[in-house]
N, C-alpha and C positions, 0 to 999 in steps of 0.2 A: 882640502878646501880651506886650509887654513891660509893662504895666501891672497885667496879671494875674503875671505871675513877680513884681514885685514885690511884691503884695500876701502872694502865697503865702510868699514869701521863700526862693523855689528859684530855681538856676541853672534856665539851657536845657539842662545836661547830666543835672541832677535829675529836670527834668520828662519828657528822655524816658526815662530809667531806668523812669519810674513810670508811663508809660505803655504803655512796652512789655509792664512787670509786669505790668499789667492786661491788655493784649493776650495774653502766654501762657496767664494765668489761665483765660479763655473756651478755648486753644486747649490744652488740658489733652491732646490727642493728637499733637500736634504737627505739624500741616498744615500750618503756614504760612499759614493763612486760615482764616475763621472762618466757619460756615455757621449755618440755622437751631436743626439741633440743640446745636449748642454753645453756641450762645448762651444756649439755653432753658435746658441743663444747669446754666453758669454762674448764672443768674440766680436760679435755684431753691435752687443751694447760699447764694446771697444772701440767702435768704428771701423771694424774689419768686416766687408762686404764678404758675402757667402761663398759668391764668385770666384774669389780668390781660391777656393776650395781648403786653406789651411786648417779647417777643422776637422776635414776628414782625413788629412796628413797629421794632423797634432797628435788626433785620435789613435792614429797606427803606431805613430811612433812613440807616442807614451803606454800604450796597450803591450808591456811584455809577453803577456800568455795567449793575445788576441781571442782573448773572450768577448770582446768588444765593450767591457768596462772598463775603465781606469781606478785603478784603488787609489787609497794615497799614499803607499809606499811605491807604488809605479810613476806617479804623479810629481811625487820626492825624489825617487834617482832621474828622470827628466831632468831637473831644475837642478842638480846636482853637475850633470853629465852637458846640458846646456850653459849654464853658469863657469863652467870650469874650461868651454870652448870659446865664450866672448870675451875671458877672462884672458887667456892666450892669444887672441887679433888682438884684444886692447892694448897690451905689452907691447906686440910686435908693430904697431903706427905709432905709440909713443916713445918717438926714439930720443925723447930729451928726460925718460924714464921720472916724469913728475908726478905723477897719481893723474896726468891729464891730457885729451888729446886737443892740438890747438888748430884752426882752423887750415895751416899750413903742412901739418903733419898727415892729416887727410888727404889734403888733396896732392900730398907726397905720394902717399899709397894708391890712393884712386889710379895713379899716373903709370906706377912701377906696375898695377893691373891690366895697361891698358886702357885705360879709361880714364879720357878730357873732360874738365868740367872745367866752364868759366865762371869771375866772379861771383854773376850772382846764382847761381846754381849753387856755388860751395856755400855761402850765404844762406842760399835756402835749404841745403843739406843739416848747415850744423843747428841753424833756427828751429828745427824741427826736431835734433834729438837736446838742443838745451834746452833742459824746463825752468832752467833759472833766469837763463838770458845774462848772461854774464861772458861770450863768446867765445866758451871751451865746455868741451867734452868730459866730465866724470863720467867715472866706472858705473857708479850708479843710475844716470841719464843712458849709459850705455846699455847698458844691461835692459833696462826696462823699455827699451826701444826696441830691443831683439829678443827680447825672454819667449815671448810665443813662435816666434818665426821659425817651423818644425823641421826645417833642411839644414845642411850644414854650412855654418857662419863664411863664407870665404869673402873675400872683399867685395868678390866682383856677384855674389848671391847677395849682401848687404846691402850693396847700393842697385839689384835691380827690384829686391824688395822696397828701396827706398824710394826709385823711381816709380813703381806699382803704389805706393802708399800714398803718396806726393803728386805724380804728371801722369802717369798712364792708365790708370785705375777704369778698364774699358775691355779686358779679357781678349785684347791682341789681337781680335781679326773681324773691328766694326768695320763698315765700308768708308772711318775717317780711323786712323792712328790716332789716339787720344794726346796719348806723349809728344808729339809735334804742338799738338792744338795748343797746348799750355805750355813749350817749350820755349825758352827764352831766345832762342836762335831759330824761330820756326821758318823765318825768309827765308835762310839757308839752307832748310830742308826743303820749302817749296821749290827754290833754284836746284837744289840736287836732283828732288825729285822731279822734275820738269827734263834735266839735263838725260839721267835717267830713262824716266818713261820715252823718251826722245828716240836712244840708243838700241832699247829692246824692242819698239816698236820696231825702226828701222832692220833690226838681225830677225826680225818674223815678219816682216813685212810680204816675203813669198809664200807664209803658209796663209797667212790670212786671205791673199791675192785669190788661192788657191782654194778655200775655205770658201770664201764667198762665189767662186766660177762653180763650185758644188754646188752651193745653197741652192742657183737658180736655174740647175740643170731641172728640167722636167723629166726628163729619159733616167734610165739607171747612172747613175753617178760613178765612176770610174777615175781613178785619180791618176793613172800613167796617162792616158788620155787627155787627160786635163793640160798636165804640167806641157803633153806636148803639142798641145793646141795652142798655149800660152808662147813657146817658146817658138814657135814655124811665124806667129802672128806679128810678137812684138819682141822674138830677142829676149836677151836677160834683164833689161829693164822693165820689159814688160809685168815682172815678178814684183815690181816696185811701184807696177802703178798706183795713186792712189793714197801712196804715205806720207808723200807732203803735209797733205788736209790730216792724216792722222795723228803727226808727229804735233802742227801747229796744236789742232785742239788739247793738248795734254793739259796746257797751264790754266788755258782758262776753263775747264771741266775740272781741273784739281782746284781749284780757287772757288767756282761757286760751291762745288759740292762740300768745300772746309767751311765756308762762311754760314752755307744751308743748317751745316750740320750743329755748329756752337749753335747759333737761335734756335733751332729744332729743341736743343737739350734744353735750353736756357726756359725753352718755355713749358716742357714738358717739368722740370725741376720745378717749375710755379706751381703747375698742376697739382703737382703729387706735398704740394707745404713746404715748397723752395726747398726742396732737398740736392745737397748738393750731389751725389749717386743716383741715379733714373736707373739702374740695374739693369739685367739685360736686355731684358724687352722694351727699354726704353730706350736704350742705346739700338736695340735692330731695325726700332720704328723710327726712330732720327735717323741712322745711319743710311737705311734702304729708304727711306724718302727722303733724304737729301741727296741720295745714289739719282734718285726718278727726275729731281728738281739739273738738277746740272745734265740729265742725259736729254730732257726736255732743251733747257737752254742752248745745247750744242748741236742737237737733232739734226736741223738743217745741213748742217759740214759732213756727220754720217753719211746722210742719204748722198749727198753730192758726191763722198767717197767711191761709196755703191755703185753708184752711175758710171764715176769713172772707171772703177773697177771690173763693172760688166757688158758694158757697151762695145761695140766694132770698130772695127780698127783696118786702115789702111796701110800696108807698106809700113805698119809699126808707127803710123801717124796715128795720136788720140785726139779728141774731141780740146780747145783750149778750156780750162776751167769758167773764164765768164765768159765765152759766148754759150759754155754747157748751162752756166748757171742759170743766165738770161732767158735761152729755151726754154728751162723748166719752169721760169716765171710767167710766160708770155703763152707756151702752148698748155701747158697744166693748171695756171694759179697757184699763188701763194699758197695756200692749202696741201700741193702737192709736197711741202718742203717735210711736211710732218707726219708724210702716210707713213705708216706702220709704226708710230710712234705707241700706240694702245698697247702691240704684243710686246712692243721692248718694257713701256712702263710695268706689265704687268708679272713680267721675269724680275723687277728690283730684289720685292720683299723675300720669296722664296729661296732666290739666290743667296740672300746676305744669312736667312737663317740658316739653309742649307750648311752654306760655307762657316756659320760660326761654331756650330751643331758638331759639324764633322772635325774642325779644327779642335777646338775643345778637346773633343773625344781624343782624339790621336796624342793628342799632348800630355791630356791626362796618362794615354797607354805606356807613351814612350818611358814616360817619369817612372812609373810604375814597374813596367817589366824588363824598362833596359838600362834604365838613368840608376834607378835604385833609389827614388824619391829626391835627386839631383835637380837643380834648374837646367829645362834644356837650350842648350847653346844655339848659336845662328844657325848652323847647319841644319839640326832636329829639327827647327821653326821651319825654319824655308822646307824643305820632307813635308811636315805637316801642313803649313800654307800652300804647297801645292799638290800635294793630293786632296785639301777642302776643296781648294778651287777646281779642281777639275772632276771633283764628284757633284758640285755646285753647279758649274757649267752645262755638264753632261745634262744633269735635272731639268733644265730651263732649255735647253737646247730647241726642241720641235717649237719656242717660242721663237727664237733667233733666228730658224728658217723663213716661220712664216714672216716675221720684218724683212729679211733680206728679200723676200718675194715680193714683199708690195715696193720695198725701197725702187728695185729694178724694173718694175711693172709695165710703165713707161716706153723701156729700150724696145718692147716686141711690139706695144700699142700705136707709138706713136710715127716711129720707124724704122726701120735695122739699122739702117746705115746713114750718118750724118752727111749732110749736104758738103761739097767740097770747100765752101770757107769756111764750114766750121775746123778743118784740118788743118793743123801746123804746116 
């Protein structure tokens, strides 16, 4: 450690001063060890949300014997064994070897990991770990910026602690991406993500075809059946009926539901004494009711979906979208644009906690019995984002039927088969 004290430019009797301080600091009761909850407590007064879960990793990883206390000689080789890992990144980004990292040697490293950051990003990187504000990096800013973060230092763990600390600070599977919302480039994730949601809709566009000619089967539902009913009827476009309207709605259902969702928090953070974290529940209540406010706003292009998706067909001739649309205004009223709007709004909340519940859990699992307390990579996420989502999905389901029942309601009431000018 003697290469680290000298960087720092403290004796050995400094540095344990300073780390005993810290050690009381968590032990604010004065046990003489430090357990789960104080840890949690400490961390919190930090401004490190619970959420994060870092204090039940801090806890594991400083707990040598897993008694589930921390002594302060366990507490000491932590901060020994930590210190001596940020002390080795710090070396290896300052490659003009001056006791300091400058803002270009960052975003050197960020680059050679993989990972783009524009000006004001690197900006807001270093802004956050200089406490002098002088527009470089000492060991010691360094260090006190990662000293509690319980995984191992690597660049690309650094900077997504930094983006967790900083932009995304939302536990990764509200019904808004947090890290977009505050991100400096967030148009170009809406255009991505537009471009995106576009594309996959499109390459499922046949099961969902297919999905929905279930939902409003009355009879036992059979799916060879289906696909070949779809296929005698309308051809292999037929499997695509319906996605236009789907693909359009992406941007403007991603846009109310981002805008719903800042006010939502904005106002819930007043609530709670303008706190800048609303925690989870207040992120599930902003996220699933700004999920209900944009499904509201878009409802009407659903149902019109729906219609085109389930209605009869000629010769593979469908219905044209406005004189479909016109019919459902003229023979059903206005009103008809939002039937089954009740059992979709009422799948929002359930869904979002389902899926944040199940997410969470899996991710915690992964880290835990596969990662080896590792952050997990895209892969892992996407694994666990879709297995939340599809035990979310599942959950809410017998709700999705019955909308797609009333969507379709209509086709049998009003009457099978469209009048010939309504056909292409």
């Amino acid at each position: 450690m003697d290469h680290v004290l000298v960087a720092l430019g403290e004796t050995k009797e400094e540095r344990e001063v300073r780390i005993r301080s810290l050690f009381n600091f968590f032990d604010a009761a004065n046990n003489g060890y430090l357990d789960y909850a104080q840890i949690e407590a400490g961390l919190s007064a930090l401004q490190i949300p619970p959420e994060y879960k870092y204090a039940r990793e801090l806890c594991e990883v400083c707990d040598a014997n897993s008694d589930g206390r921390v002594e302060y000689h366990e507490f000491r080789r932590y901060m020994d064994d930590k210190e001596l890992e940020l002390y080795r990144i710090f070396q290896a980004i300052d490659v003009e070897h001056d006791g300091t990292i400058l803002p270009e040697e960052l975003y050197e490293a960020l680059l050679k990991a993989g990972i783009e950051m524009n000006d004001e990003e690197l900006a807001h990187f270093v802004e956050h770990v200089d406490k002098d504000n002088n527009g470089i990096i000492t060991f010691e800013e360094w260090r006190d910026f990662l000293l509690l973060y319980p995984h191992e230092a690597t660049i690309e763990n650094i900077y997504h602690h930094w983006e967790r600390v900083c932009l995304v600070d939302i536990g990764e599977q509200a019904v808004i991406p947090e890290g977009i919302s505050k991100h400096a480039n967030r148009s170009k994730y809406f255009l991505a993500g537009g471009i995106a949601g576009g594309i996959s809709r499109t390459a499922t566009a046949p099961l969902d075809r297919l999905k929905v000619v279930l939902q409003v089967q009355s009879e036992r539902a059979s799916i060879m059946p289906a696909v070949t009913r779809i296929w005698k009827q309308d051809g292999l476009l037929g499997f695509f009926r319906g996605n236009g309207l789907n693909v359009v709605k992406v941007a403007p259902e991603s846009a109310i539901k981002f805008y719903a969702f800042e006010m939502l928090k904005k106002v819930i953070g007043e609530a709670q004494g303008n706190k800048s974290d609303i925690g989870t529940a207040g992120r599930l209540v902003a996220g699933g009711t700004a999920g209900a406010i944009a499904q509201a706003a878009i409802y009407p292009m659903d149902l019109i979906k729906t219609r085109l998706q389930t209605c009869p067909s000629e010769g593979g001739k469908v219905p044209k979208l406005g004189t479909l649309t016109m019919n459902i205004w003229f023979q059903e009223g206005p009103r008809a644009f939002y039937r089954g709007l009740v059992p979709s709004l009422l799948g929002m909340i359930p869904y979002a906690a389902i899926d944040l519940t199940a997410y969470d859990t899996l991710k915690d699992m992964s880290k835990r019995y596969i990662l080896q307390d590792s952050e997990p990579g895209p892969l892992v996420q996407l694994g666990c984002g879709t297995i939340s989502g599809a035990v979310g999905a599942t959950c809410v389901y017998p709700l999705q039927v019955i909308r797609t029942r009333y969507n379709a309601f209509s086709i049998t009431v009003v009457s099978l088969f469209f009048p010939k000018e309504m056909m292409e």
